[in-house]
BADREN-308594 format. One record per residue (C-alpha): residue number from 0; residue in one letter; x, y, z. Coordinates in nm, 3 decimals, m for minus. Layout:
BEGIN
{num=NUM	residuo=a	u=X	v=Y	w=Z}
...
//
This chain:
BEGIN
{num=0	residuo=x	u=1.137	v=0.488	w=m2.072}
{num=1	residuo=x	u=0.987	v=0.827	w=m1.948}
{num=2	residuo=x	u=1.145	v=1.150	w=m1.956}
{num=3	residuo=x	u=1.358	v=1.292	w=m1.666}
{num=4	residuo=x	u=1.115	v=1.392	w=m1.395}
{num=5	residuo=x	u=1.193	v=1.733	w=m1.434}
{num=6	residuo=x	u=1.023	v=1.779	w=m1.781}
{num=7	residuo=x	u=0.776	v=1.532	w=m1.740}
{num=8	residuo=x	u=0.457	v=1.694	w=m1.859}
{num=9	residuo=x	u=0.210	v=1.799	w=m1.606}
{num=10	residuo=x	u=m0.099	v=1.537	w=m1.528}
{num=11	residuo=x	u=m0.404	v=1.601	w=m1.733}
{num=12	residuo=x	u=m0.566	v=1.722	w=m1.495}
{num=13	residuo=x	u=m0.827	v=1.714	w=m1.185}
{num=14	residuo=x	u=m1.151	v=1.485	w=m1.168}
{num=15	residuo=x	u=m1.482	v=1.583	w=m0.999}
{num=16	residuo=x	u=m1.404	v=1.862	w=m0.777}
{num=17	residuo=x	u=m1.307	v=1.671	w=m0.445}
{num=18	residuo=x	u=m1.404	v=1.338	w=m0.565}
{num=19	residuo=x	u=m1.248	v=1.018	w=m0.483}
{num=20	residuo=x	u=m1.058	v=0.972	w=m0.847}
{num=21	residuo=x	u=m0.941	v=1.335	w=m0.810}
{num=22	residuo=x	u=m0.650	v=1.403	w=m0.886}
{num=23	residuo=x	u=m0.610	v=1.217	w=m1.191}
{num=24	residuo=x	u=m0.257	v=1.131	w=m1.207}
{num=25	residuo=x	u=m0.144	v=0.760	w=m1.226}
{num=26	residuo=x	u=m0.121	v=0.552	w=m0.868}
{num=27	residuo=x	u=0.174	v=0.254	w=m0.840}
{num=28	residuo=x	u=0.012	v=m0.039	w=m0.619}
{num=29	residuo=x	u=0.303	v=m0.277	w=m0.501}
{num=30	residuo=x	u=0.190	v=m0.629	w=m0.417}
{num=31	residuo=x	u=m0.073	v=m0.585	w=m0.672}
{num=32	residuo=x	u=m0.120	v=m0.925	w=m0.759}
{num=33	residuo=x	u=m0.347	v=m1.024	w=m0.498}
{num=34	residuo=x	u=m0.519	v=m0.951	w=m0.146}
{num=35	residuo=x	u=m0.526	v=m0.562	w=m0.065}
{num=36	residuo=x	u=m0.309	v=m0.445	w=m0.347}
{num=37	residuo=x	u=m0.530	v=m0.601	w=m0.577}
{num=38	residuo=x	u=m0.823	v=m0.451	w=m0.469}
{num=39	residuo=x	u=m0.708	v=m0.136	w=m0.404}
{num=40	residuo=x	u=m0.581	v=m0.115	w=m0.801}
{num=41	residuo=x	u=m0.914	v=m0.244	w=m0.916}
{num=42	residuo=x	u=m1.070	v=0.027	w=m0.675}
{num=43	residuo=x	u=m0.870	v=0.302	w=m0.800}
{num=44	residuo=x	u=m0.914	v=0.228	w=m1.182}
{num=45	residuo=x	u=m1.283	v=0.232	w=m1.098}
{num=46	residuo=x	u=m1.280	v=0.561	w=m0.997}
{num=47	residuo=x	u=m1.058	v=0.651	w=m1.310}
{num=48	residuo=x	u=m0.700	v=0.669	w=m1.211}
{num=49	residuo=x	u=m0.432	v=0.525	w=m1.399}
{num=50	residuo=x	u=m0.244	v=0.197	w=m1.206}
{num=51	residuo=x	u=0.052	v=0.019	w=m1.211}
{num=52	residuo=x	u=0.106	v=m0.282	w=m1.038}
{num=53	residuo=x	u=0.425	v=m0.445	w=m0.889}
{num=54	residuo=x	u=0.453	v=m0.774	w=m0.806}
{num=55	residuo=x	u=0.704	v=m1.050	w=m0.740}
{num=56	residuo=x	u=0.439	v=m1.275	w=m0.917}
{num=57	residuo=x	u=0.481	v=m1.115	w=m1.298}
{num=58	residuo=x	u=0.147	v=m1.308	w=m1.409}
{num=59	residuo=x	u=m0.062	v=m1.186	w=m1.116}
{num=60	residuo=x	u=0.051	v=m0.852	w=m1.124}
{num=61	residuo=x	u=m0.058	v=m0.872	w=m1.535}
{num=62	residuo=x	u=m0.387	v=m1.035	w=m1.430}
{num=63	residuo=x	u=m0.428	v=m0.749	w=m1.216}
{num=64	residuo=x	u=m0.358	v=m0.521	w=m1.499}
{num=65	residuo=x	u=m0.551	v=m0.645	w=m1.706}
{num=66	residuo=x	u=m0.846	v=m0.602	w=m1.460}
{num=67	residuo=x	u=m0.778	v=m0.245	w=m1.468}
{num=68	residuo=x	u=m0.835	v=m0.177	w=m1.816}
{num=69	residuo=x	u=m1.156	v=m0.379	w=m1.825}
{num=70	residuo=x	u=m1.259	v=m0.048	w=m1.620}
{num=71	residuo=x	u=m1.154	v=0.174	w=m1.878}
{num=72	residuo=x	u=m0.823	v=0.269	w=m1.757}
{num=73	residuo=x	u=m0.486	v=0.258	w=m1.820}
{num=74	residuo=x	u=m0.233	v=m0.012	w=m1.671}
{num=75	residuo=x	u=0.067	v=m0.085	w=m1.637}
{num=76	residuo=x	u=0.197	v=m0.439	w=m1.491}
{num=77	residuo=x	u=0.582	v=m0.510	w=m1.383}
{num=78	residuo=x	u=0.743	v=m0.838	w=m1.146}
{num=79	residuo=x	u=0.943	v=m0.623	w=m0.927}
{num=80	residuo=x	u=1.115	v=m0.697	w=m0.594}
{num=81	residuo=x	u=1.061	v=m0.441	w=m0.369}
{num=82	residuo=x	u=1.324	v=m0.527	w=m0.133}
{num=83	residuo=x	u=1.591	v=m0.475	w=m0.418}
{num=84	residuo=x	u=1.644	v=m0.113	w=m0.387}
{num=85	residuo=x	u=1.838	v=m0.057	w=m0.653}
{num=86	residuo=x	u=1.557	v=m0.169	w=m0.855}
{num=87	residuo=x	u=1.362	v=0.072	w=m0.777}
{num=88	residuo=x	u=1.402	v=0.400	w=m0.979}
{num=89	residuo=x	u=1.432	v=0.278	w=m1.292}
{num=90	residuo=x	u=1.097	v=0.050	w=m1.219}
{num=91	residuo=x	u=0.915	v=0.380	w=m1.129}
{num=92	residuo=x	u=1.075	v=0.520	w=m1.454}
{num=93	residuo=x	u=0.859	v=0.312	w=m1.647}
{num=94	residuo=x	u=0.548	v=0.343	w=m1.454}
{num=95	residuo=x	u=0.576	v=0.749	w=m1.535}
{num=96	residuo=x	u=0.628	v=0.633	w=m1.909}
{num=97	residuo=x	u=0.370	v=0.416	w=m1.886}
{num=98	residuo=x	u=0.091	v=0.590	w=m1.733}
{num=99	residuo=x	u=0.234	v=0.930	w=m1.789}
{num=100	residuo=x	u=0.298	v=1.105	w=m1.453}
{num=101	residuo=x	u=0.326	v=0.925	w=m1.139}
{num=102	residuo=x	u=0.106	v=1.121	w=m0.832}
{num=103	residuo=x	u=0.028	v=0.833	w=m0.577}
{num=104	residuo=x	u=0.190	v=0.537	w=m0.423}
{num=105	residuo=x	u=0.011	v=0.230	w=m0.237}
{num=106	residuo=x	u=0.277	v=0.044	w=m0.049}
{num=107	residuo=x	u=0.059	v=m0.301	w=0.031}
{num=108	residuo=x	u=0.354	v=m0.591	w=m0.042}
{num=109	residuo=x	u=0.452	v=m0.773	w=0.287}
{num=110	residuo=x	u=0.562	v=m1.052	w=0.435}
{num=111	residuo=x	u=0.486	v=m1.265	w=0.712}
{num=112	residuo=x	u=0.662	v=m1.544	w=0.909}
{num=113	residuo=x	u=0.502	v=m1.678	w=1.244}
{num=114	residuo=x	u=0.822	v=m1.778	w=1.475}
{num=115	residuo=x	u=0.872	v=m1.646	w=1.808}
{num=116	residuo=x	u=1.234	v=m1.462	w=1.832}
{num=117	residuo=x	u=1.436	v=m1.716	w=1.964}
{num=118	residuo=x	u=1.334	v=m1.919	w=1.602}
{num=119	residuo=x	u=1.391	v=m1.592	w=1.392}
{num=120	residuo=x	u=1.706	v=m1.621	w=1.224}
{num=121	residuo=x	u=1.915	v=m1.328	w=1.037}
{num=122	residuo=x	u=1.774	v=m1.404	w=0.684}
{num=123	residuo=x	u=1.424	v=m1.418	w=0.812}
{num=124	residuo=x	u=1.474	v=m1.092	w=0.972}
{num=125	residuo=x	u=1.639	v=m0.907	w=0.747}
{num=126	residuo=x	u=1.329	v=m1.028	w=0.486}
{num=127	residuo=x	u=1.090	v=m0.884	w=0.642}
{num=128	residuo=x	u=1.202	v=m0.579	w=0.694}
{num=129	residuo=x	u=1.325	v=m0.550	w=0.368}
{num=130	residuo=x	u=0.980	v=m0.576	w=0.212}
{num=131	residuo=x	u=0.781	v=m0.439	w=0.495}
{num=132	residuo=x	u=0.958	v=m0.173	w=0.628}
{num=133	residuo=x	u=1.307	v=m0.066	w=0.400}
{num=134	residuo=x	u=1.100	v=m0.055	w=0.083}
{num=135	residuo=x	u=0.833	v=0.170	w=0.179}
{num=136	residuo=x	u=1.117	v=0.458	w=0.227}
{num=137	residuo=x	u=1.294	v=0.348	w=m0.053}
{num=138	residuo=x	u=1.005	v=0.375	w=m0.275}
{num=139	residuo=x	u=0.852	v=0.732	w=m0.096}
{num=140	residuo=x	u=1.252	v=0.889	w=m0.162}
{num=141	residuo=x	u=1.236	v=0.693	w=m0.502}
{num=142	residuo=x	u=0.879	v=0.816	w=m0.580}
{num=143	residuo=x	u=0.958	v=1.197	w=m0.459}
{num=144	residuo=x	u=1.102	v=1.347	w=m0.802}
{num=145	residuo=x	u=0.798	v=1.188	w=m0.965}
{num=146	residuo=x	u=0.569	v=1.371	w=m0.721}
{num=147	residuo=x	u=0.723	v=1.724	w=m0.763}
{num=148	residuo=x	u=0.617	v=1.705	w=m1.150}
{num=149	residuo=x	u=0.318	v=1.571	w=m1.073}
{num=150	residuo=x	u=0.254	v=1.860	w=m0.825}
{num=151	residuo=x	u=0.057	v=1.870	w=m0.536}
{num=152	residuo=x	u=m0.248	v=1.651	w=m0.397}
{num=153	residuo=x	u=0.058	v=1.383	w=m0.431}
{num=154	residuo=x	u=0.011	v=1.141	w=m0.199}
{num=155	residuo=x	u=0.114	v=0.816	w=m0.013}
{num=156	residuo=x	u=m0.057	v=0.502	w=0.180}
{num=157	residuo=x	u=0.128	v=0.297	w=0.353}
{num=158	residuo=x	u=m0.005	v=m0.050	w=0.464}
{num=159	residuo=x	u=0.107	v=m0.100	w=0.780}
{num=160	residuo=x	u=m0.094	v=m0.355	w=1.059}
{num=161	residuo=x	u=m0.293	v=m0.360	w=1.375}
{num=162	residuo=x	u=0.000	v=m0.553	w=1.434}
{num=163	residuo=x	u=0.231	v=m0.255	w=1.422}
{num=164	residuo=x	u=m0.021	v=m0.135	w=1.727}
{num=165	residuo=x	u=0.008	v=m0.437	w=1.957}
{num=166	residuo=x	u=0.284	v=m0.699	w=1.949}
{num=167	residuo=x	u=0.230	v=m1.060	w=1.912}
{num=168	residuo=x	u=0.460	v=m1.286	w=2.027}
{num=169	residuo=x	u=0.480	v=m1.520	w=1.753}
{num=170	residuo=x	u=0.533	v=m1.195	w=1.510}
{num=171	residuo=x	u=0.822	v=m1.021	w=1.639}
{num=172	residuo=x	u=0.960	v=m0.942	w=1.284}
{num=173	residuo=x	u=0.599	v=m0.877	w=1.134}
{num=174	residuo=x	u=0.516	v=m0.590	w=1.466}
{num=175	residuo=x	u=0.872	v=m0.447	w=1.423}
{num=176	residuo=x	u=0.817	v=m0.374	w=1.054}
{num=177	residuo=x	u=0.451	v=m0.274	w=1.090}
{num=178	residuo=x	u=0.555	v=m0.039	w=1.377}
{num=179	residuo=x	u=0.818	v=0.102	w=1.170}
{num=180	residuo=x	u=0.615	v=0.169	w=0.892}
{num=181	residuo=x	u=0.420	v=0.415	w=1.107}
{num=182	residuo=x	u=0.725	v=0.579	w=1.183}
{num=183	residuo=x	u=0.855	v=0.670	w=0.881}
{num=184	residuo=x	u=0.511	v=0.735	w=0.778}
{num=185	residuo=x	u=0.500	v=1.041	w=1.062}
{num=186	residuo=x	u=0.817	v=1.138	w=0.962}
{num=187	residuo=x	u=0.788	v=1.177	w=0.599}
{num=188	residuo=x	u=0.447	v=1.356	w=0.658}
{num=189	residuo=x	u=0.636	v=1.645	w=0.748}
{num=190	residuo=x	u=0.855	v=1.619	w=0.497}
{num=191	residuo=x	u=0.631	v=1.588	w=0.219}
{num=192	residuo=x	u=0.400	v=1.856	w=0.371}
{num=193	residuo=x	u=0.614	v=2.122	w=0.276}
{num=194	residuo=x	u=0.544	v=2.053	w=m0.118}
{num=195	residuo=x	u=0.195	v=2.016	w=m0.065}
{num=196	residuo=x	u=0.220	v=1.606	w=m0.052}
{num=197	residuo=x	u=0.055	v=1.375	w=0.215}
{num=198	residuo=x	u=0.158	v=1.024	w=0.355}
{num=199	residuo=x	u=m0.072	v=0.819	w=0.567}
{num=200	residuo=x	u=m0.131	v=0.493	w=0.650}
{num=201	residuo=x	u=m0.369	v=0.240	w=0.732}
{num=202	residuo=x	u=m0.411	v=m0.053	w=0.994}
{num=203	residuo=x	u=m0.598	v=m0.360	w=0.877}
{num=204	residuo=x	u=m0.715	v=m0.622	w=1.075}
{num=205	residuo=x	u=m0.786	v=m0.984	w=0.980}
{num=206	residuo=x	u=m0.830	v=m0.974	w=0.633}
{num=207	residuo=x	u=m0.931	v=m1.276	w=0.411}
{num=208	residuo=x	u=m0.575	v=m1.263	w=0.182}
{num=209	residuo=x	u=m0.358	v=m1.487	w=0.097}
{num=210	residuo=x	u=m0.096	v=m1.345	w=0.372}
{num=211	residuo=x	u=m0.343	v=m1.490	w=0.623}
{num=212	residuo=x	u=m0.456	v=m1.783	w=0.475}
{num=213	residuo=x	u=m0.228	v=m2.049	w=0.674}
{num=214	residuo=x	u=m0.365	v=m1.851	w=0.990}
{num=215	residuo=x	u=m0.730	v=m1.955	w=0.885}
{num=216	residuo=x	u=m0.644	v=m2.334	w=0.821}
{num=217	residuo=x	u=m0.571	v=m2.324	w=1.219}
{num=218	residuo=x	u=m0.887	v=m2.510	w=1.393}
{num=219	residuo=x	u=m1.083	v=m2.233	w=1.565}
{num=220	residuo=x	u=m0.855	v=m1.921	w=1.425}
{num=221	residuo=x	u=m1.095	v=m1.774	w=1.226}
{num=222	residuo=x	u=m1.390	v=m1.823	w=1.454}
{num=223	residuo=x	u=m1.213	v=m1.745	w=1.754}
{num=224	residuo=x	u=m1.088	v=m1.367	w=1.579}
{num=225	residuo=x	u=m1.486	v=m1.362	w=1.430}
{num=226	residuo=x	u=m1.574	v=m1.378	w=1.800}
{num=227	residuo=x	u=m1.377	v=m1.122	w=1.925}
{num=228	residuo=x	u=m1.456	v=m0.883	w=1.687}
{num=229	residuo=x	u=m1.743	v=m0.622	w=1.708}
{num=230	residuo=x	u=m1.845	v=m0.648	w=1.376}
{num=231	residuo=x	u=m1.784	v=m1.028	w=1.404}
{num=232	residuo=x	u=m1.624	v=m1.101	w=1.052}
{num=233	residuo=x	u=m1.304	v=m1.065	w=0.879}
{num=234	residuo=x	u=m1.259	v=m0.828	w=0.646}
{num=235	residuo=x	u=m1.267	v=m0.843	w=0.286}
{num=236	residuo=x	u=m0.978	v=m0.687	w=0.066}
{num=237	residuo=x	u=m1.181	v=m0.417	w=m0.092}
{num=238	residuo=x	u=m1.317	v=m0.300	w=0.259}
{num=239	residuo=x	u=m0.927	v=m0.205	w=0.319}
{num=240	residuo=x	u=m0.895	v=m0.081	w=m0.035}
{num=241	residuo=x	u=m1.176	v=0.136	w=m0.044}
{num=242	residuo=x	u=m1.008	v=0.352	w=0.282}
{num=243	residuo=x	u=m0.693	v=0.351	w=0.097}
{num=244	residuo=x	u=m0.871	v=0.512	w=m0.230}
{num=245	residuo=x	u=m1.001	v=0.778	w=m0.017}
{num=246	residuo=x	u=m0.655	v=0.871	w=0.148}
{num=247	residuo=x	u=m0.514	v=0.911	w=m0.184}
{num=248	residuo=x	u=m0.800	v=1.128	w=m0.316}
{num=249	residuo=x	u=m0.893	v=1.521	w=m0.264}
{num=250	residuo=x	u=m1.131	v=1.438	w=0.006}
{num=251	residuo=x	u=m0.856	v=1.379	w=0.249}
{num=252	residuo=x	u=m0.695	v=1.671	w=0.173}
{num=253	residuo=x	u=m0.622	v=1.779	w=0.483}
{num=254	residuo=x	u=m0.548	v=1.422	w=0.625}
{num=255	residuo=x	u=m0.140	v=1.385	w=0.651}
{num=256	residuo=x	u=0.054	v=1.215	w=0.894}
{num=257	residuo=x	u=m0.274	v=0.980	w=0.983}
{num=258	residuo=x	u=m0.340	v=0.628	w=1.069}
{num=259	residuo=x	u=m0.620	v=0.465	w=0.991}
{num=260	residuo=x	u=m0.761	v=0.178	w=1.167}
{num=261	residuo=x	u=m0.963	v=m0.059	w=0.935}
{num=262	residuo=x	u=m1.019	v=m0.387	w=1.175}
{num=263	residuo=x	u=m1.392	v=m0.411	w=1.225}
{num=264	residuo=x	u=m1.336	v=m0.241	w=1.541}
{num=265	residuo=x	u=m1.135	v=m0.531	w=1.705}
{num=266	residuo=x	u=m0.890	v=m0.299	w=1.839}
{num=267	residuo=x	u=m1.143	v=m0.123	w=2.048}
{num=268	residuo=x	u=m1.177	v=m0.406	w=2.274}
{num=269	residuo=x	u=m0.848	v=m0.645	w=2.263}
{num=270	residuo=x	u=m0.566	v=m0.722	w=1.990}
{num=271	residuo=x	u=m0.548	v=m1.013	w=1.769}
//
C-alpha cells in the first residue's frame, strides 16, 4: 500500500519540454481491458507514462498491463468495479504504490443498454449511471489528494459521447449519463483550476469496441453510420486514445473545462 498522499514523494519529474508524455507521473485508465481504455493505456505507456488499468474483467485489465510494459513502462493491473464507490480509495491507494504518484485519470468504463424509457427499469437505470456518470465524480474527488502531491499539470479525461450531445431515443439512460458527464466535467474544471489541475472530456463517435459491437451485427448499421459520416468510417480505438493522450499532456496546458469531439465529423452534419 502507498503512503498517505500527503508524504507521497514528488513525481520524478517532467518529460520533453511540452511533449505529449510530459508530465511523467503515473495515469489510471478505467475500463482498460479493452476498446478506448485499452488503447489509450497502450498510447500513454508509449509515450512513457506509467498506467494502471481497472477493469471488471481482472484478466483483460492484466493483458492490458502487460502490454504496457512490453513498451518499457511500468503497470499496474486491478478488477475493480467502478460503480462500487467505496472501492474506490483504497484501489487508487495501490495504483500510487504501484506506480508511485498518481497525476492523471482516464475515465473510459461504460455501459450501454438499448431500450426506449418505457422498457428501462430501476436496476437498468441506476447501472448506468453508476458506471457512466456517479463514478467519474467519485473517482475525480477520490483521485484529488493524489493530485495535490503529484502537483500541478494534474489532469483528467472524461469519456463522455456524441450521445451526451444529441439524444437517441432508444438510449435514454446512455444520453443522460453522457450528458452528465459533461456537467460535472465543467464543474470540476473550475474546481480543479484553482490548484493548477485540468478536466476535459472527449466525445467519440462510432467506434469499432466491443460496447458497439451488437450495434454493428444490425443489417445496414454500420454502413448506414459509414454513410453519414464525412470521413465515411468508424473510428478506431486508438484514433480516440490518441486525443485523450494529448489532453492529459503539457500541450494542452491551457485546455480545461473542454470537450472534444472525436466522431469523424458526423456531428457536423446530423447525429447518430
Amino acid at each position: 500500500m502507498a503512503t498517505d498522499p500527503a508524504v507521497l514523494p514528488a513525481p520524478a519529474g517532467l518529460g520533453a519540454p511540452g511533449g505529449l508524455g510530459a508530465p511523467a507521473t503515473g495515469v489510471l485508465v478505467t475500463g482498460g481491458a479493452s476498446g478506448i481504455g485499452r488503447a489509450t493505456a497502450l498510447a500513454l505507456a508509449e509515450v512513457g507514462r506509467p498506467v494502471a488499468v481497472w477493469d471488471l474483467d481482472g484478466d483483460g485489465a492484466g493483458a492490458t498491463a502487460a502490454a504496457c510494459r512490453e513498451l518499457g513502462v511500468t503497470a499496474h493491473a486491478a478488477q475493480v468495479d467502478v460503480a462500487d464507490s467505496s472501492a474506490l480509495a483504497g484501489a487508487l491507494a495501490e495504483v500510487a504504490g504501484a506506480l508511485g504518484s498518481v497525476g492523471g485519470l482516464v475515465h473510459a468504463a461504460g455501459v450501454s443498454g438499448a431500450m426506449t424509457i418505457d422498457g428501462v427499469d430501476d436496476a437498468l437505470w441506476d447501472a448506468t449511471l453508476g458506471v457512466n456518470l456517479r463514478a467519474a465524480a467519485m473517482l475525480c474527488r477520490d483521485v484529488l489528494p493524489w493530485f495535490r502531491a503529484a502537483g500541478p499539470g494534474s489532469a483528467v479525461v472524461l469519456v463522455s459521447s456524441i450521445e451526451g450531445l444529441f439524444g437517441s431515443a432508444m438510449l435514454p439512460a446512455y444520453c443522460a449519463s453522457k450528458a452528465g458527464v459533461l456537467g460535472i466535467m465543467r464543474s470540476l474544471a473550475q474546481h480543479f483550476a484553482v490548484e493548477g489541475f485540468r478536466v476535459n472530456a472527449v466525445c467519440p463517435g462510432a467506434v469499432d469496441t466491443p460496447l458497439l459491437a451488437p450495434a454493428f451485427e444490425l443489417p445496414g448499421f454500420r454502413q448506414q453510420l459509414e454513410e453519414r459520416t464525412p470521413l465515411a468510417r468508424v473510428s478506431a480505438p486508438e484514433e480516440i486514445a490518441r486525443p485523450v493522450r494529448f489532453l492529459l499532456s503539457e500541450e494542452a496546458s491551457f485546455v480545461t473545462g473542454a470537450h472534444l469531439t472525436v466522431d469523424g465529423g458526423l456531428t457536423s452534419v446530423t447525429a447518430i
